[in-house]
C-alpha positions as CSV (number, residue, x, y, z in Angstrom):
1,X,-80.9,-51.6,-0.6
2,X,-83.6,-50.6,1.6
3,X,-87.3,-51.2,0.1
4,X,-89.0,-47.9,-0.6
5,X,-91.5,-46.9,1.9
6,X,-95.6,-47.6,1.1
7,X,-97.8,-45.1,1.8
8,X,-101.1,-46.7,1.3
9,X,-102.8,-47.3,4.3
10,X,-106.8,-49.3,4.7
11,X,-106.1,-47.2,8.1
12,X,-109.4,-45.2,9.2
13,X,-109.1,-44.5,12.5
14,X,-106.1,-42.3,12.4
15,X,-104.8,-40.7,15.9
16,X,-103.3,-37.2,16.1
17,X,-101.9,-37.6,19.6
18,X,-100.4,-41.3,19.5
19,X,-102.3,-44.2,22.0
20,X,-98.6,-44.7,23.0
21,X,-98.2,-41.6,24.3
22,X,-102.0,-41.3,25.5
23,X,-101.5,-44.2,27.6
24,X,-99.1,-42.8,29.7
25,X,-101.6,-40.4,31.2
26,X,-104.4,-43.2,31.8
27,X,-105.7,-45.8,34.3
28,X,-106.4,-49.6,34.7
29,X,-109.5,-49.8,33.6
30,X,-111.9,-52.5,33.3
31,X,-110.9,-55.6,31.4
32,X,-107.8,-54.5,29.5
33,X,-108.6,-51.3,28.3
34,X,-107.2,-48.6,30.2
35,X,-109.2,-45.1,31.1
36,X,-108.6,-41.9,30.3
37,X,-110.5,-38.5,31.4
38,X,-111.5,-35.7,29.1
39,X,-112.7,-32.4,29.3
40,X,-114.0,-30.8,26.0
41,X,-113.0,-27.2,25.9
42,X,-115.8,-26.5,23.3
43,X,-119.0,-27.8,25.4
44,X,-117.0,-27.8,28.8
45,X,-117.9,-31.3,29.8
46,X,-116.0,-33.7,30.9
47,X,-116.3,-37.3,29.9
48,X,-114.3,-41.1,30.7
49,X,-112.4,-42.3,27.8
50,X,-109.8,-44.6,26.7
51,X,-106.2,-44.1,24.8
52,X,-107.5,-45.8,21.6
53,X,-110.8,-43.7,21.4
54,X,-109.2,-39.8,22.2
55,X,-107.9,-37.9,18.8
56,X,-109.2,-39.9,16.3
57,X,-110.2,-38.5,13.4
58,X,-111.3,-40.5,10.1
59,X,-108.6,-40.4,7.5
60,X,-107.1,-37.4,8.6
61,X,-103.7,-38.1,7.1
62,X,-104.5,-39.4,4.0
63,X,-104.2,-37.6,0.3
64,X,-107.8,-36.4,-0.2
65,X,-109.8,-38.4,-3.3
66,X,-106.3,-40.3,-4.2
67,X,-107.0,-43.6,-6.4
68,X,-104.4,-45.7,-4.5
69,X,-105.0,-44.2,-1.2
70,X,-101.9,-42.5,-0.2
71,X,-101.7,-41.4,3.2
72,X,-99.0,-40.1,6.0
73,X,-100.3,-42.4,8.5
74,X,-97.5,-45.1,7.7
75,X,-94.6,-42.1,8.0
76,X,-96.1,-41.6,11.5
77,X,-96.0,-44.9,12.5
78,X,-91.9,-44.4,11.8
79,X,-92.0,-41.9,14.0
80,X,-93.8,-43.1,16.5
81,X,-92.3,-47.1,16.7
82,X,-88.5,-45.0,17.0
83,X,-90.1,-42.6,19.9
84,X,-92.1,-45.2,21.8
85,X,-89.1,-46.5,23.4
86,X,-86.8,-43.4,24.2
87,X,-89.5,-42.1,26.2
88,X,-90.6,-45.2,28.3
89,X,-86.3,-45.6,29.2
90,X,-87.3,-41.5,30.2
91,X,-90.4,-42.5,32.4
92,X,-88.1,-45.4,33.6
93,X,-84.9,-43.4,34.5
94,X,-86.0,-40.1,34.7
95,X,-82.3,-38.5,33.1
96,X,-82.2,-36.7,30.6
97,X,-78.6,-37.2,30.3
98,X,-78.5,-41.0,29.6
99,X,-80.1,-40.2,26.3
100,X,-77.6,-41.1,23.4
101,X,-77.2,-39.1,20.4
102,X,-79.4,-41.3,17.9
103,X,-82.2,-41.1,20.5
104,X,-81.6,-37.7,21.3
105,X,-82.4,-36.8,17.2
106,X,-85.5,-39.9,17.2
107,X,-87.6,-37.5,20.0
108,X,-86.6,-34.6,18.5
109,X,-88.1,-35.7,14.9
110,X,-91.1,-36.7,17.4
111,X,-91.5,-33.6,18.8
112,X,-91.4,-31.2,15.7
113,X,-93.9,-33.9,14.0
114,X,-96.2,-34.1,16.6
115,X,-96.4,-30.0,16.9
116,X,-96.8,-30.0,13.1
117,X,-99.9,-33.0,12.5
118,X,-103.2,-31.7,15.2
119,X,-106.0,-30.7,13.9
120,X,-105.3,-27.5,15.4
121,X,-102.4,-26.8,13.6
122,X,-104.8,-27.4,10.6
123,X,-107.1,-24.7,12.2
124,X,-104.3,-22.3,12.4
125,X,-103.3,-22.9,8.8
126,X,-106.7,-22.4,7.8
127,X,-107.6,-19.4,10.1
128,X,-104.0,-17.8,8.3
129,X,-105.3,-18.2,5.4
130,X,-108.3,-16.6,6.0
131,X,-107.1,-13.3,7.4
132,X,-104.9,-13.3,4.3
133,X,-107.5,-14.1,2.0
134,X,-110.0,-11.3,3.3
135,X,-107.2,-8.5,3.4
136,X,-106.6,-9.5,0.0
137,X,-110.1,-9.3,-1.2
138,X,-110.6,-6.1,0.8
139,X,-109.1,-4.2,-1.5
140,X,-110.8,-5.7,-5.1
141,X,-109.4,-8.6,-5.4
142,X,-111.4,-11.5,-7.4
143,X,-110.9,-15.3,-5.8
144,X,-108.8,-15.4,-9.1
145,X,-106.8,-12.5,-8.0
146,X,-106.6,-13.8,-4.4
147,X,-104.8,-17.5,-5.8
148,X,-102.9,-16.3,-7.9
149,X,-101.7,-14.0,-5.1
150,X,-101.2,-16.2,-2.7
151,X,-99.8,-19.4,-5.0
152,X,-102.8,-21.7,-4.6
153,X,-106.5,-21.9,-4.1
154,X,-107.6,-20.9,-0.7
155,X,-111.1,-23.2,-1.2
156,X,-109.3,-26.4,-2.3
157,X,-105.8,-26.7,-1.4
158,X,-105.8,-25.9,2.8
159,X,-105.6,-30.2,3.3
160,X,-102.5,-30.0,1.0
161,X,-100.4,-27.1,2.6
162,X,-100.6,-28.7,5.9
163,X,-99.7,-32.5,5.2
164,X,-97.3,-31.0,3.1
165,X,-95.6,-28.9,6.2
166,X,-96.1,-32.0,8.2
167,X,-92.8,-33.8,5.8
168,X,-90.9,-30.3,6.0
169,X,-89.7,-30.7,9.5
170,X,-85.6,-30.4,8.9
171,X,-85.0,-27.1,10.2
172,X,-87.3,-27.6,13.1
173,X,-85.7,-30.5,14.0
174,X,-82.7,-29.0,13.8
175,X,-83.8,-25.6,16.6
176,X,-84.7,-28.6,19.0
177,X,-81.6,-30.2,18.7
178,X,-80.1,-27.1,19.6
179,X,-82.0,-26.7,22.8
180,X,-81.2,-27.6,26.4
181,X,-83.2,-30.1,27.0
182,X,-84.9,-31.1,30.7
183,X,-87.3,-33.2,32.5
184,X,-89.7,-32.1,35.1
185,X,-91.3,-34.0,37.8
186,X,-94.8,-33.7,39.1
187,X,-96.0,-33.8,42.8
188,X,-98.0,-37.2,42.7
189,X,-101.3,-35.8,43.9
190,X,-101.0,-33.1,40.6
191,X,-100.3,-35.0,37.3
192,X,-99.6,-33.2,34.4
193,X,-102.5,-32.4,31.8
194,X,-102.0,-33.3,27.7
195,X,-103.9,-32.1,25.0
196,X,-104.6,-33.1,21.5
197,X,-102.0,-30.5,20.8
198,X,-99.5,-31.4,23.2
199,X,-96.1,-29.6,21.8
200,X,-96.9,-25.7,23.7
201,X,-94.7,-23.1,23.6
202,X,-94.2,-20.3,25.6
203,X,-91.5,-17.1,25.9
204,X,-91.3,-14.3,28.3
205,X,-89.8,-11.9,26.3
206,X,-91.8,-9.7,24.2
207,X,-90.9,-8.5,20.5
208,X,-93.6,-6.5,19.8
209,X,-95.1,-7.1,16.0
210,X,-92.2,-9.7,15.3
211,X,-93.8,-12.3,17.8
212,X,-92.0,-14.5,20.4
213,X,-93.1,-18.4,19.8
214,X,-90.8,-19.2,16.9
215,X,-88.7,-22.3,17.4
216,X,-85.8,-20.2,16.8
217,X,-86.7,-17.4,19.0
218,X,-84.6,-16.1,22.2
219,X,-86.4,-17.1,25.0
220,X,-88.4,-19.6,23.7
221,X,-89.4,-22.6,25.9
222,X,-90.9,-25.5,24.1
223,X,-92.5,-28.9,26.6
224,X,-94.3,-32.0,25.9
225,X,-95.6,-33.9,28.3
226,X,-94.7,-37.6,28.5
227,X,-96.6,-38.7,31.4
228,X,-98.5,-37.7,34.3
229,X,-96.1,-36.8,36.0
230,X,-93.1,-35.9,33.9
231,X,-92.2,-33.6,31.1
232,X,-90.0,-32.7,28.6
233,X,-88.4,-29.5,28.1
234,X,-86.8,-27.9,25.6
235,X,-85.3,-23.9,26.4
236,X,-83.7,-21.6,24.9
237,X,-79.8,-21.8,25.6
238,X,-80.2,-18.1,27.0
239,X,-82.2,-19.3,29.9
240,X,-79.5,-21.4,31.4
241,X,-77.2,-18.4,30.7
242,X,-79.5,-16.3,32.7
243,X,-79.3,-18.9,35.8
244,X,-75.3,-18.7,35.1
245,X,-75.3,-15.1,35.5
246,X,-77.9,-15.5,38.5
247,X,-75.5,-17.5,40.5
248,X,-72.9,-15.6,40.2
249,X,-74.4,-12.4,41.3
250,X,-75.6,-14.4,44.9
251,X,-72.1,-15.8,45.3
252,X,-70.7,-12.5,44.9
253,X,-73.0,-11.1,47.4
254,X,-72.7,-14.0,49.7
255,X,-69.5,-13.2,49.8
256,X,-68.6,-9.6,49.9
257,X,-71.6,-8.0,50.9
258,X,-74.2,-10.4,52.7
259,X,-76.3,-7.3,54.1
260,X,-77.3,-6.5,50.5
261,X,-79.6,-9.7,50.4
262,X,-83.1,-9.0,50.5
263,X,-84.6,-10.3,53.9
264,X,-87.4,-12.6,51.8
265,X,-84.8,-14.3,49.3
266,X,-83.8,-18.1,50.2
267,X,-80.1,-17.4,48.8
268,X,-79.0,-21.2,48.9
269,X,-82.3,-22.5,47.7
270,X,-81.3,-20.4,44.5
271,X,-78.5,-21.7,44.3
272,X,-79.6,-25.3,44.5
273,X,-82.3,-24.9,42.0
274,X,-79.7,-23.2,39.4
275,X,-77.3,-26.5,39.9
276,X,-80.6,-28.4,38.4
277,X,-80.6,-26.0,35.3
278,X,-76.5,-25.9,35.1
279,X,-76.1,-29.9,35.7
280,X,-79.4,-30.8,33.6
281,X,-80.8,-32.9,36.9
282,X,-84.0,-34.0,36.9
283,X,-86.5,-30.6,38.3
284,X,-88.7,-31.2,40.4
285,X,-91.8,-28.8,40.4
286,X,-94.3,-27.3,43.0
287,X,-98.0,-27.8,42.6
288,X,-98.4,-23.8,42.0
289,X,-95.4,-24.8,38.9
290,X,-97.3,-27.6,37.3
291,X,-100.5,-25.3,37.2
292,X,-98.7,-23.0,35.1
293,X,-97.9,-25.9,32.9
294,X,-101.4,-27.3,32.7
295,X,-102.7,-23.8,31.9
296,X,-100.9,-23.9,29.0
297,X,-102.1,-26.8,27.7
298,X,-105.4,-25.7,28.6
299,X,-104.4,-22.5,26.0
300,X,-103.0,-24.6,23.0
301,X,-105.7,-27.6,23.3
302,X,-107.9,-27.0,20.0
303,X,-111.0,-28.6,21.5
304,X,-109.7,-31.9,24.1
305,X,-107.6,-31.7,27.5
306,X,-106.8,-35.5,28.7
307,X,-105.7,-36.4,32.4
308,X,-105.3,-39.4,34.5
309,X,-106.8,-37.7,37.4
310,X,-110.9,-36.6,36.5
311,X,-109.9,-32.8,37.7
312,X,-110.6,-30.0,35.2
313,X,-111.5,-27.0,37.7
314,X,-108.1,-25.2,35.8
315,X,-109.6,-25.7,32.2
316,X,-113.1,-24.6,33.6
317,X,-111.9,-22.0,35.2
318,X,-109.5,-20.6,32.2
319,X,-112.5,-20.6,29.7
320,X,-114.7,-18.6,32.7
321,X,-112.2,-16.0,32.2
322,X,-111.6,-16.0,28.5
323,X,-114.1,-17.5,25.7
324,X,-111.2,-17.6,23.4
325,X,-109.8,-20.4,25.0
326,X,-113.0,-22.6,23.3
327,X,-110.4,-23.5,20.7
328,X,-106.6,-23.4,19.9
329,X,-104.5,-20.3,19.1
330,X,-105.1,-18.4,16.3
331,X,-103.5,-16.2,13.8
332,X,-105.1,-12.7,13.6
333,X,-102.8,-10.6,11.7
334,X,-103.7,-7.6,13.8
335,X,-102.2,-7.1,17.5
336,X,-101.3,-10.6,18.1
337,X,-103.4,-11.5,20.9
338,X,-103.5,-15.1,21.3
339,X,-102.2,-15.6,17.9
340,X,-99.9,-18.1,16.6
341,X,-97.1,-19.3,14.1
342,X,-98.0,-22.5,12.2
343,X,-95.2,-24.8,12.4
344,X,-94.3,-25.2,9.1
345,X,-92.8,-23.2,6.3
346,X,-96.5,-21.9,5.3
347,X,-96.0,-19.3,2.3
348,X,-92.5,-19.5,3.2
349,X,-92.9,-17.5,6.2
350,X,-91.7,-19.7,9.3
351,X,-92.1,-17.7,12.9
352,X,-89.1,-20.3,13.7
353,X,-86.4,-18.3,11.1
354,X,-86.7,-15.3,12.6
355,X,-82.9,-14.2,13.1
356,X,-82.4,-13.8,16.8
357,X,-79.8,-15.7,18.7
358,X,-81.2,-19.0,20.9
């Protein structure tokens, strides 16, 4: 019988990005320690690091005031120490078909857990509750009024909502298992950024009021990057019927009627892109691609953007252009704009149950 897990922890320094996964974006450094560059969205400068000093925060996981000091941290470390090792065969053999079952369902677990434990994801549970607790109060309610309303205490109990939508993962999990999963390549001389909130989402459809960054939403594209200079991907099964349907529309016309191709499309460089998608090959991407990538870590980041490379021109640029990008997406309960689901089942209402096909 296996021995129930402890959850006390004399751990302080508690990351919310792992060092494992940290390291993979660094540089030999000096002595053993390996270097890291930052850029801090909030003051804009940008600073030399390492993987075991970026994302810490003090405690962050553990049950606030609790007598016997009960903490998260040690479920994490699970998560992490069955992760670790499924991504470094990735980095190694760069196939995303290789990967078995089990370690197919050990990233996934990864992946919805590290969307679900940043600080920012904290920040957006908070910031909800906010806009809920002001429209409640704008029309009489007392604080009493506004808890019992919304089920708990929006002064004291924001710490336990979110460690307790960082265990309620199954259904998540379950959306990225359902995914077609990918990996994407970097050019050498343009590594990958990562964030302290790594998991971004993105969808190029538009739903209006209903939103379009739920886990369970048509369209929806989900990446994490591993290393500099590969990612993960996890799309939408729609997509790759889109590049289905895109191939055979050029094979028709390459066929029957080759006049009909525009003069500026590369027909059979189409076509050898969509065998990537189809076959699940290894994608490599163009420096313009892993900009649009970068940017959205840049977007998603709550406060730190980490690279191997000491180049943050995107990030400076992105907040030049918008002063919302200072911190992480945030719920607004108005039009939308840069808002954001939480990633757990916050007053029962999960973006990622929205019932639309993909």
């Amino acid at each position: 019988m296996a021995e129930p897990l402890n959850l006390q922890t004399d751990v302080v320094r508690q990351h919310t990005v792992p060092r494992f996964l940290l390291r993979h974006f660094s540089a030999p450094g000096k002595g053993k320690r390996r270097r890291l560059h930052a850029f801090d969205k909030a003051t804009g400068r940008a600073y030399a690091t390492t993987p075991d000093d970026a994302t810490v925060r003090n405690t962050f996981y553990n049950l606030d005031d609790h007598p016997e000091r009960l903490s998260l941290e040690p479920l994490l470390g699970i998560y992490e120490h069955d992760a670790a090792p499924v991504i470094a065969a990735l980095l190694a053999h760069r196939d995303i078909r290789r990967l078995t079952d089990d370690e197919r369902y050990k990233l996934a677990v990864f992946v919805a857990v590290q969307r679900a434990r940043t600080f920012g994801e904290q920040q957006r549970i908070s910031g909800m509750i906010s806009v809920l607790t002001d429209k409640i109060a704008a029309i009489g309610a007392t604080q009493d009024q506004v808890a019992e309303a919304l089920g708990f205490s929006p002064e004291h109990d924001i710490r336990n909502i979110f460690l307790h939508q960082l265990v309620q993962q199954t259904s998540h999990i379950d959306h990225l298992l359902a995914k077609d999963w990918y990996l994407y390549e970097s050019p050498p001389d343009h590594p990958f950024y990562v964030s302290d909130n790594p998991v971004v989402l993105q969808n190029s459809n538009d739903f209006g009021p209903y939103g379009n960054l739920g886990l369970a939403v048509r369209g929806i594209e989900i990446y994490l990057p591993l290393s500099s200079s590969l990612m993960l991907a996890m799309n939408c099964p729609s997509l790759r019927e889109q590049k289905i349907r895109q191939k055979q529309q050029i094979e028709f016309l390459l066929a029957h009627a080759p006049q009909r191709i525009p003069s500026h499309m590369r027909p059979f460089e189409i076509l050898e892109h969509v065998r990537g998608f189809m076959d699940y090959l290894l994608m490599p991407l163009r420096p313009e691609n892993v900009t649009r990538y970068n940017a959205l870590q840049v977007e998603f980041a709550e406060q730190y953007v980490f690279c191997g490379k000491n180049d943050f021109s995107l990030a400076q640029l992105m907040l030049a252009d918008d002063e919302r990008y200072r911190t992480g997406p945030r719920f607004n309960g108005t039009d939308g704009t840069r808002s954001f689901s939480p990633g757990g089942d916050i007053l029962g209402c999960d973006r990622g149950d929205v019932p639309r096909s993909g």
